[in-house]
N, C-alpha and C positions, 0 to 999 in steps of 0.2 A: 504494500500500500504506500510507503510513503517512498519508494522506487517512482510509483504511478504519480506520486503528488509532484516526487521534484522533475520527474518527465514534462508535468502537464503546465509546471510552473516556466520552464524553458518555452515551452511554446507559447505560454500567455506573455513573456515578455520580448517575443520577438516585434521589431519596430513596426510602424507602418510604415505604407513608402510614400512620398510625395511625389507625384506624377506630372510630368508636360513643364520642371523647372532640376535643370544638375544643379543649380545654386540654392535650392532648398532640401537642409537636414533638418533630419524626425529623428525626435529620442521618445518612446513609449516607456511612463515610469507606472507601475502598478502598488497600488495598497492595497490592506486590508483593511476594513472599518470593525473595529472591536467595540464594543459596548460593555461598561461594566457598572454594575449595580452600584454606589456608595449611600450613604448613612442619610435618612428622610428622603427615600426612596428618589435620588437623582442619579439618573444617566447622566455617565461621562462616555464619550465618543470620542475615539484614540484611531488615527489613523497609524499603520504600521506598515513599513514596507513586505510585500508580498511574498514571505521564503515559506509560509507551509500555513496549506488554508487545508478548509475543512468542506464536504456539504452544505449549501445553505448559508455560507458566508458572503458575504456583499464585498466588492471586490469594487474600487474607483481608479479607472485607466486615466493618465493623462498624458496626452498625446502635444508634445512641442513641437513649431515649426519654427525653425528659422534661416533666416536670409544669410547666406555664409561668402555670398559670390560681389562682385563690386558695383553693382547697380542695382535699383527696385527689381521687382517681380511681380507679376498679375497673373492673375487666370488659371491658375494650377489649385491640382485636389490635393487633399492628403485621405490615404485610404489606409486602413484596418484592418486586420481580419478579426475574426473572433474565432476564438479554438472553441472547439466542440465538446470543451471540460466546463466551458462559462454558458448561460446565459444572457442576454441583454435585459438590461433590467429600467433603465430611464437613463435620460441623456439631461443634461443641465438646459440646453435651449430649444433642441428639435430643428435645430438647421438642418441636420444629417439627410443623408441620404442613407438604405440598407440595400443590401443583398442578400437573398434567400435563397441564391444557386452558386454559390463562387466565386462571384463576384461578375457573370455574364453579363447580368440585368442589378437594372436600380431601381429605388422609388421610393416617395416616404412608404413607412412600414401598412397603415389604414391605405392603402393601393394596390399593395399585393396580394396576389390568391395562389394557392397553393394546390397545386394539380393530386387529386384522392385515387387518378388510375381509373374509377370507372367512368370518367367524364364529367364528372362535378368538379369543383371545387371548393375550397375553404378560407377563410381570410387569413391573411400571413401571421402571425402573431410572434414574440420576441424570440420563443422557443427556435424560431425556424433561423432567424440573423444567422446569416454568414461573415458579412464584411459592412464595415460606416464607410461610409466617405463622406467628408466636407469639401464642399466649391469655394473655395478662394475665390473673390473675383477681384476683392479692395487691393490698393498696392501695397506690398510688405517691402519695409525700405532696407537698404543694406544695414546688416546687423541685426536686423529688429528681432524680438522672438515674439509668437504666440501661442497659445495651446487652445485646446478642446479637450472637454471631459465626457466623461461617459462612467454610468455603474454597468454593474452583470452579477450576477449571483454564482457561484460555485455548483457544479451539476452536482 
């Protein structure tokens, strides 16, 4: 099991890649969000870096983009994947874009349907997330950094 864990943890920290600019790097950092009971029943919420989760643990990815090359940038994604050990769980703004096959096809997630085999269909739901992408379109100036977040729950 914990072979499985630190396997699945390599894979949830592999980067995204940022597409259509060479002068844009991605670092993907992952937490655990830990909750712990203290004294007149208060939650404290402790973010921890991601070395060994469990089922059922909420899991916040944050994906940095930044401008490394000598002039602005426009018009480039940064995409994601999601390993198949997380679910998608909420995204801080809902700008994203999902994939539910690979990353082939895109579309906010309330758009897609999920083929059942005998010719119906079903609505995509977070279970299904394969890959985010965000559309950059604003310029990101030389140096600059930015990120996006995103949760996912532990399968």
């Amino acid at each position: 099991m914990l072979l499985r864990t630190a396997l699945a943890l390599t894979a949830m920290l592999m980067p995204g890649a940022a597409l259509a600019s060479s002068d844009v790097m991605t670092k993907a950092s992952i937490f655990v969000e830990r909750i712990a009971s203290q004294a007149g029943g208060v939650r404290r919420v402790r973010l921890e870096p991601a070395r060994q989760v469990s089922p059922g643990e909420r899991l916040i990815y944050v994906v940095e983009y930044r401008n490394t090359g000598n002039r602005p940038v426009q018009g480039f994604t940064v995409t994601n994947p999601l390993p198949r050990t997380v679910r998608l769980d909420e995204t801080v703004d809902g700008s994203e874009l999902v994939s539910i096959d690979g990353g082939r096809s895109w579309g906010p997630l309330s758009a897609l349907r999920v083929p059942l085999g005998n010719g119906s269909w079903r609505p995509a739901n977070p279970e299904d997330v394969t890959h985010l992408r965000w559309r950059v379109g604003d310029t990101l100036m030389q140096g600059e950094t930015r990120r996006v977040t995103f949760r996912a729950i532990v399968r």
